[in-house]
C-alpha positions as CSV (number, residue, x, y, z in Angstrom):
1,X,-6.9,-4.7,-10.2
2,X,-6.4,-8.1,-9.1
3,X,-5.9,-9.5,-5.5
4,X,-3.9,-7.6,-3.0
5,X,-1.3,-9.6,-1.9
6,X,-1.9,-11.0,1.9
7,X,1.5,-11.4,2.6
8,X,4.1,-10.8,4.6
9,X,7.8,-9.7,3.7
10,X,10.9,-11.7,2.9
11,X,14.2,-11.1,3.1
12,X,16.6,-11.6,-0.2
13,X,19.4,-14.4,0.9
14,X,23.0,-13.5,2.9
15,X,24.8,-14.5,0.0
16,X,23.8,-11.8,-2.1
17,X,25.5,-9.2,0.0
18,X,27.4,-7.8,-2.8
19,X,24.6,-7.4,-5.0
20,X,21.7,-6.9,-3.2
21,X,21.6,-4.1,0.0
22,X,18.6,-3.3,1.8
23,X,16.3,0.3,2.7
24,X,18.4,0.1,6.0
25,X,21.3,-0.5,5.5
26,X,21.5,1.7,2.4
27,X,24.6,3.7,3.5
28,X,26.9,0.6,3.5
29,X,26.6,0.2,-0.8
30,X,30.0,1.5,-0.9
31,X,31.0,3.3,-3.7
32,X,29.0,2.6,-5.7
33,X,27.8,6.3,-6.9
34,X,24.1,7.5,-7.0
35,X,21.8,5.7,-9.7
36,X,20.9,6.9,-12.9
37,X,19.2,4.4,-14.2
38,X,16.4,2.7,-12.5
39,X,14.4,-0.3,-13.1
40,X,10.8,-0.3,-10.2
41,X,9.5,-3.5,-10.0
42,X,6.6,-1.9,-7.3
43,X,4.6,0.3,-7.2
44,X,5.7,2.0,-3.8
45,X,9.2,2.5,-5.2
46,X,7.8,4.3,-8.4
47,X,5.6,6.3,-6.8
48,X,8.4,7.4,-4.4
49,X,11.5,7.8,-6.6
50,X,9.2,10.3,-8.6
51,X,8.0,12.1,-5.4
52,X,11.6,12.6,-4.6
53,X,12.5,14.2,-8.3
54,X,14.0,11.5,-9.9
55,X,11.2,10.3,-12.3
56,X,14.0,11.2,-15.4
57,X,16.4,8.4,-13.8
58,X,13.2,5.6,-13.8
59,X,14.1,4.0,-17.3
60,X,11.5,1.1,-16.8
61,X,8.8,-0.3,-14.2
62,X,6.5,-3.3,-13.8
63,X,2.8,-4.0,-14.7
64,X,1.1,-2.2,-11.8
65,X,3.6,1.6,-11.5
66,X,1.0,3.9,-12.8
67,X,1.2,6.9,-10.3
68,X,2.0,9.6,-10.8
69,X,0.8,9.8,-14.2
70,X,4.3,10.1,-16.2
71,X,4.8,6.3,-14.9
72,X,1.7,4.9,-16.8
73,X,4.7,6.5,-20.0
74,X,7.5,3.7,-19.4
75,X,8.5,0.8,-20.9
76,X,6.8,-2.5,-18.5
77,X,8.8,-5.1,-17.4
78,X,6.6,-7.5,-16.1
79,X,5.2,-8.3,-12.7
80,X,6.5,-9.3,-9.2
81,X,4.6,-12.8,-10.1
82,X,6.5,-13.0,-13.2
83,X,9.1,-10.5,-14.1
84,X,10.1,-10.2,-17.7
85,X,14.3,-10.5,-16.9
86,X,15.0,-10.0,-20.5
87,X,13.8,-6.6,-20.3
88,X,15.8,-5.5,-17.5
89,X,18.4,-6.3,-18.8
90,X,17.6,-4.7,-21.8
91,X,16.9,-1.2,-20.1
92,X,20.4,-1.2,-18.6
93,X,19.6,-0.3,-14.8
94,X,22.9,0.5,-12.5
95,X,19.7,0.0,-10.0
96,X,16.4,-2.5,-9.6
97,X,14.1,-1.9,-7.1
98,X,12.1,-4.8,-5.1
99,X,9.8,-5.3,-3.1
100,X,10.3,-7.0,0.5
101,X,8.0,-9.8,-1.1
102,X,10.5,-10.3,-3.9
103,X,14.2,-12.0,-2.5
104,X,13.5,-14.7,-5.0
105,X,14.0,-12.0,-7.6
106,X,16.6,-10.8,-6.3
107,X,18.7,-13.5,-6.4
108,X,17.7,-14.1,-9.9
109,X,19.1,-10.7,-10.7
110,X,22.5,-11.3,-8.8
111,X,23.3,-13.9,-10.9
112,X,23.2,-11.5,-14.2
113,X,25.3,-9.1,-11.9
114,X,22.5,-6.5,-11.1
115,X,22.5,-4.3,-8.8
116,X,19.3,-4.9,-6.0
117,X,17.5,-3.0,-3.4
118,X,14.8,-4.2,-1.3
119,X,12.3,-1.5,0.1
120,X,9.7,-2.9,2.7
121,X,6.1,-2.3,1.5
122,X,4.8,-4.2,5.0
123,X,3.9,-1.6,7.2
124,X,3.1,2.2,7.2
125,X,6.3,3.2,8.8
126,X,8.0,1.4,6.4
127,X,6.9,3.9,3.8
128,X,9.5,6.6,6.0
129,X,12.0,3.5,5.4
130,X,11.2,3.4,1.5
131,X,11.8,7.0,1.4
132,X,14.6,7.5,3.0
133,X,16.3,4.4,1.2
134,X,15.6,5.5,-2.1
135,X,16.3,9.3,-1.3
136,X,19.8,7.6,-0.4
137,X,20.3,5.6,-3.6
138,X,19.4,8.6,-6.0
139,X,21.6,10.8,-3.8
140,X,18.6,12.9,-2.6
141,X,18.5,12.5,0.7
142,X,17.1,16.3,1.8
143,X,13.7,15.6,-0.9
144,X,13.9,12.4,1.1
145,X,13.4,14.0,4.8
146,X,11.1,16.9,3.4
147,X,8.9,14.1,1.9
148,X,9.0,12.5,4.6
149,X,8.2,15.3,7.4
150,X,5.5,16.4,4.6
151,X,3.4,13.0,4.9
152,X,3.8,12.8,9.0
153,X,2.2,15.9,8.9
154,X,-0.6,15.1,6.6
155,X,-1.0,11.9,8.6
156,X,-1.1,13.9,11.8
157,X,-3.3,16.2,10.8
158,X,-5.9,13.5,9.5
159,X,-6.1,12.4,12.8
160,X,-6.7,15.2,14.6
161,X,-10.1,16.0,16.3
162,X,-10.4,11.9,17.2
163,X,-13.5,11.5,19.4
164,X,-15.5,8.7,20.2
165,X,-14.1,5.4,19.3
166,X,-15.4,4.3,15.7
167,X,-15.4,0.3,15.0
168,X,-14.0,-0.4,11.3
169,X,-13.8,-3.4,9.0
170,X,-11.8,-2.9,6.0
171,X,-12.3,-5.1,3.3
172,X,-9.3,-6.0,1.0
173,X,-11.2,-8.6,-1.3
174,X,-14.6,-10.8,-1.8
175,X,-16.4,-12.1,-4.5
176,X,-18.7,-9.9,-6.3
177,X,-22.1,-9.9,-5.9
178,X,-22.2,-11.9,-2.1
179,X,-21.4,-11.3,1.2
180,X,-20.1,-15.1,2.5
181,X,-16.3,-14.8,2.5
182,X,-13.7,-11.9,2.7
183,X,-10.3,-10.8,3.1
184,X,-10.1,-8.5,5.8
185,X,-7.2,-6.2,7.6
186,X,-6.3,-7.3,10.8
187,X,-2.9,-6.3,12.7
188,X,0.6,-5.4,11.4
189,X,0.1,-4.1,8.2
190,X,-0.1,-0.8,6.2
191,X,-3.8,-0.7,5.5
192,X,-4.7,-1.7,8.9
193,X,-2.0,0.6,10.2
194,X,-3.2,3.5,7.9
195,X,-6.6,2.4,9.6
196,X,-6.1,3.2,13.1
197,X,-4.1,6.5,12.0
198,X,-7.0,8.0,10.5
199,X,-8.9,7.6,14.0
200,X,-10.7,4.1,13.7
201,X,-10.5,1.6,15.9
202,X,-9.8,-1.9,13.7
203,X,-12.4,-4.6,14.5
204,X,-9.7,-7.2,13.3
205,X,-7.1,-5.7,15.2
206,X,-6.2,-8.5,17.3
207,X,-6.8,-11.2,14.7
208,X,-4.0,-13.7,14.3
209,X,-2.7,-12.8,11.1
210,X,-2.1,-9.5,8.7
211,X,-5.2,-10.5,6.8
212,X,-7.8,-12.6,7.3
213,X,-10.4,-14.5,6.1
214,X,-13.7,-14.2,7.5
215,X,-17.7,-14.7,6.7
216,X,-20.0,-12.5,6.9
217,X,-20.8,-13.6,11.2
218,X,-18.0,-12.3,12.5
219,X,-18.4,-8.5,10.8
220,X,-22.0,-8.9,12.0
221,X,-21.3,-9.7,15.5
222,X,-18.1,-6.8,15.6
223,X,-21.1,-4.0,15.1
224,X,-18.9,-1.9,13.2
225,X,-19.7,1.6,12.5
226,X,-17.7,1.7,9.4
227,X,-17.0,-0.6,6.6
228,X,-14.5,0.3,4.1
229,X,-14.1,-2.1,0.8
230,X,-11.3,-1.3,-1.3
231,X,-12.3,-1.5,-5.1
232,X,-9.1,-0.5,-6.8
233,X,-10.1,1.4,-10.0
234,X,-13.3,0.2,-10.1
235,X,-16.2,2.0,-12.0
236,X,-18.4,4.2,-10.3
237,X,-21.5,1.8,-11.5
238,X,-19.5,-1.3,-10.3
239,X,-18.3,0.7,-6.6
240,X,-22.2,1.4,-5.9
241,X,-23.2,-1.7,-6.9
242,X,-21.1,-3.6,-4.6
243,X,-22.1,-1.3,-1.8
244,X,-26.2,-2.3,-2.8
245,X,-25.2,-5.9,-1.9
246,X,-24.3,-4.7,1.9
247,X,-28.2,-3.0,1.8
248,X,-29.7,-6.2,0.6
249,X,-28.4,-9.0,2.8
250,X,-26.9,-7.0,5.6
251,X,-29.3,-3.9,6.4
252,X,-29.4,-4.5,9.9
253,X,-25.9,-3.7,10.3
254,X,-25.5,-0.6,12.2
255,X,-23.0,0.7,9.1
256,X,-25.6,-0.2,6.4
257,X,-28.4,1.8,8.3
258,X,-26.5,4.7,9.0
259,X,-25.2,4.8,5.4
260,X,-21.6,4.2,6.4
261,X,-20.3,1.3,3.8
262,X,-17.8,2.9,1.8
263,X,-16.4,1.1,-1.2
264,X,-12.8,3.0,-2.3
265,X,-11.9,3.0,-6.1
266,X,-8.6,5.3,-5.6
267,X,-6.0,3.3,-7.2
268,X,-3.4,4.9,-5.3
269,X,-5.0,4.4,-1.4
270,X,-3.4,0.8,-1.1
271,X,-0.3,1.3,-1.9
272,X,2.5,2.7,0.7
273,X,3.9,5.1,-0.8
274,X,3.7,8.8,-1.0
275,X,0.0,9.1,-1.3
276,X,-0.3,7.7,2.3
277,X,-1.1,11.3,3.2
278,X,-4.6,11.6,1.2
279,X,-5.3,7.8,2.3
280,X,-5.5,9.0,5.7
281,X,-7.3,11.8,5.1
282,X,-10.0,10.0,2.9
283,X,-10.3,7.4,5.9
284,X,-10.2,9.9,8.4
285,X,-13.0,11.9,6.9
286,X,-15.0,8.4,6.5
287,X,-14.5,7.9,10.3
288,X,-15.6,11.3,11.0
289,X,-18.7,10.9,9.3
290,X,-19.3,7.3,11.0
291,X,-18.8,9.0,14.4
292,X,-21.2,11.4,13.8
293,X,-23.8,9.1,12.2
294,X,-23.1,7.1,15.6
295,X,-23.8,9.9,17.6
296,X,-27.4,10.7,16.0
297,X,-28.2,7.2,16.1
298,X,-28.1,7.0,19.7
């Protein structure tokens, strides 16, 4: 998988009000009926229109949809980066999902008279938004507040039993094979948001931007007790190779001698979407396990 993006939402332009309605202001689309036939050009919104039951109305999505399974089935229609419009047209949507990183799109599709919506992807509670947005636009909106009451609950749960405060560092991106530069979560997003949730206490929490960039000093001086690299579908070989390179050049780190460097190949655990209930479970039990390696360390 390639780079996450490290950036923040945009909004689609005024002018498009007649084509183009956002997750919250969904209930103003007039009448315009519930959609049948939907083009998802993220992978949030696929994931989410088939966790509310309407996988049968998804008639095309782009490069990276491939949860839930049935997805990784559809026709492609490109990427976010560059959208294959000639295909969306072909599929016929009454209905193309965006991303909040995508108003340039959406314009683009206004002016071949296709119906928009824009579903924020920015922060976990917009995940709530994306659900109840969608369950709006595919006239489900009781799957949309059962999903939704489902996943507080998970998240909730995952969180439960917090003790002793557990410094993180969560890793979004570096080159292979070196520790000199990453991209890190800091404040105001979903992963760092999905950080704190599980229990941890983010050691770029009060950097000045969603994601930042950082050598390898400031991780060593933050101590962390946890490090968390995201390796989206990554091989097994390739996940514990990348965690060997924190044991060579790093070992001092009181996460690389208690064992607690974690890299995380779930393809789904990045996205915001309806798997943020297992994300913060598979965090929270990594925190757990850093607290406790804390504790017998002392």
């Amino acid at each position: 998988m390639g780079r996450i993006v490290l950036a923040a939402a945009v909004g689609a332009a005024a002018m498009l009000a007649g084509f183009v309605w956002r997750g919250d202001d969904a209930a103003e689309r007039g009448a315009s009926g519930c959609a049948a036939r939907v083009v998802s050009l993220s992978p949030h919104a696929t994931e989410t229109l088939f966790a509310l039951g309407a996988g049968a109305s998804v008639v095309a999505v782009d490069d990276y949809s491939n949860e839930p399974p049935a997805a990784r089935e559809l026709p492609r229609v490109g990427s976010y980066i560059d959208p294959d419009l000639e295909g969306i047209v072909a599929a016929g949507p009454d209905l193309v999902v965006l991303a909040g990183t995508q108003g340039a799109l959406a314009e683009r599709l206004a002016g071949l008279d296709l119906r928009a919506l824009v579903v924020p992807d920015t922060r976990l509670e917009d995940v709530f938004g994306t659900i109840a947005a969608l369950g709006d636009a595919v006239c489900r909106p009781g799957r949309a507040e059962a999903l939704a009451a489902r996943l507080r609950g998970e998240i909730a749960a995952a969180a439960a039993g917090n003790g002793r405060p557990v410094r993180a560092v969560l890793v979004v991106d570096r080159p292979a094979g070196e520790l000199r530069q990453f991209f890190v979560a800091g404040p105001d997003n979903f992963l760092g948001d999905l950080l704190v949730a599980a229990g941890a206490r983010n050691a770029f929490g009060d950097a000045p931007s969603a994601f930042v960039q950082v050598s390898l000093e400031p991780i060593v001086a933050a101590e962390p007790d946890l490090v968390v690299e995201l390796m989206p579908g990554a091989s097994a070989a390739a996940a514990a190779e990348r965690a060997a390179v924190w044991r060579r050049v790093a070992p001092g780190l009181p996460a690389v001698r208690r064992g607690m460097v974690a890299v995380l190949t779930e393809p789904w655990l990045p996205v915001p979407g309806p798997s943020v209930g297992r994300g913060a479970a598979r965090l929270a039990a990594l925190v757990a396990a850093a607290r406790a390696a804390a504790e017998a360390d002392r």
